[in-house]
N, C-alpha and C positions, 0 to 999 in steps of 0.2 A: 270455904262455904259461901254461898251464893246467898244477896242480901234479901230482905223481905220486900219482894216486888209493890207490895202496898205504900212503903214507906219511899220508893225510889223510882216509880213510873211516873214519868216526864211527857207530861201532854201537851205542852208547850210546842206551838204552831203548828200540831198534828190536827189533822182532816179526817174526822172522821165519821163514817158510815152506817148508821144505826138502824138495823130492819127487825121488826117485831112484830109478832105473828097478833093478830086481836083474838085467835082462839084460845079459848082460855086466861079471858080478857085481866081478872083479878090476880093472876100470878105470874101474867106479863106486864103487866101495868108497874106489879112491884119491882120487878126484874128492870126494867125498862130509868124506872126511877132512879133505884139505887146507880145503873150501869154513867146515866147523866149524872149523877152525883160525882160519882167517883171520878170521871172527865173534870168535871170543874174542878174538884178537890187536888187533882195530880197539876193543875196548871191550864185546864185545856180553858178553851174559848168556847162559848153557847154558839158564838156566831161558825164556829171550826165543825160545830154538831148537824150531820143532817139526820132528821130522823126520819125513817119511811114505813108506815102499816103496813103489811102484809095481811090476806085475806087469811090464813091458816099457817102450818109449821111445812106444809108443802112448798108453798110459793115463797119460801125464804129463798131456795137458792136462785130464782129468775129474779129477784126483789134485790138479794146480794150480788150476783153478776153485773147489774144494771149500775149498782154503785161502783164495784170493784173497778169494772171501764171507764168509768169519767177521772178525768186528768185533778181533780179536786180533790181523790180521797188517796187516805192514805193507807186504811185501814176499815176493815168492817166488822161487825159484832151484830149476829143473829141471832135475835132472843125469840125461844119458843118455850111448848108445853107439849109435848104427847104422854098421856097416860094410854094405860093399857086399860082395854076393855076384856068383852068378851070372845072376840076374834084374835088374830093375829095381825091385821092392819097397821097398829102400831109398829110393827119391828119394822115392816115395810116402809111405811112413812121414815121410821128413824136412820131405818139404815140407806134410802135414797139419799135424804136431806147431810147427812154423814159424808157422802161420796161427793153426793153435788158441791157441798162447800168446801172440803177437799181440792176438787179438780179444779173449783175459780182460781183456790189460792197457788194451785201449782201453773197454772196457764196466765196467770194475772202476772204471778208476784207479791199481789198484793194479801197480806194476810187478813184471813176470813177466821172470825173469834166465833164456835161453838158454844152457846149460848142457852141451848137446848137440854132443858128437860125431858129427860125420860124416864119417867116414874109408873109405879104399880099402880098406885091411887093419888087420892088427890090430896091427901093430908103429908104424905111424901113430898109432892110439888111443892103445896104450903112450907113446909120447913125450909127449902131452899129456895124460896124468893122471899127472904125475909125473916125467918123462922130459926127454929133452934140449929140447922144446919148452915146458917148465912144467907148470902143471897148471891146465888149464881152468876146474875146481870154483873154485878161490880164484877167479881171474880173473872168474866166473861172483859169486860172493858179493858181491869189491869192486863190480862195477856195480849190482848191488840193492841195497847198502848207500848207495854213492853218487845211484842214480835214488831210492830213499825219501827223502834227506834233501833232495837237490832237491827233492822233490813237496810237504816239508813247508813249506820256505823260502817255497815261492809261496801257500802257504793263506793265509787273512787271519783273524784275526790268527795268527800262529805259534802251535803247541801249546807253553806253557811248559818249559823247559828240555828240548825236543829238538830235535836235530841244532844 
């Protein structure tokens, strides 16, 4: 059985890359919070944290590409929101933003943490930034914390005292 990644993600010397959309400012915000919460609380360093705006849940993946390329991070974690409206626009946006951080992390290496809400309404989003279903951000943090130090595990030889 495989431990509880909350109680065992090592963020110790990890770099990493934190892009959050301001659309849908209140349920990124909370998202965004918990996710730096959860970086300090596994070991991480404020100073190890970059954090960068994005204008909406679109420009996550130009916003996470931008970090995934710099020699500093280790790891990134895209926190957004789409709800669904009365079009179909959202599947679009979801399923872009899907693919796009996808292909950073397959062309990088570098793991890109999905972050993204996609909800019916907005009382759906509320629950999971914060609410009776959790909060997605952290949830979002522990597995970029956890796929970085898996990625480092398997390099040869290990980077001296991390993960």
């Amino acid at each position: 059985m495989f431990a509880d990644p909350e109680n065992t993600a090592n963020a110790a010397g990890l770099r990493i890359g934190l892009a959050v959309s301001r659309y849908h400012a209140p349920i990124t915000e909370a998202m965004s919070a918990a996710a730096i919460e959860r970086f300090i609380s596994a070991g991480g360093s404020k100073e190890n944290l970059r954090v960068v705006a994005a204008p909406g849940a679109f420009e996550l993946t130009a916003i996470a590409r931008a970090l995934a390329v710099r020699d500093d991070i280790d790891a990134v974690v895209a926190l957004g929101c789409v709800i669904s409206g009365e079009t179909t626009h959202d599947q679009y946006i979801a399923g872009a933003l899907a693919q796009g951080l996808t292909m950073i992390t397959a062309r990088t290496g570098v793991p890109v943490s999905f972050g993204v809400l996609t909800c019916q309404t907005l009382a759906q989003a509320q629950a999971r930034a914060g609410g009776a279903k959790g909060n997605k951000g952290a949830e979002a943090m522990t597995a970029a914390i956890e796929a970085a130090c898996t990625i480092r595990s398997l390099q040869c030889p290990p980077p001296k005292g991390k993960c």
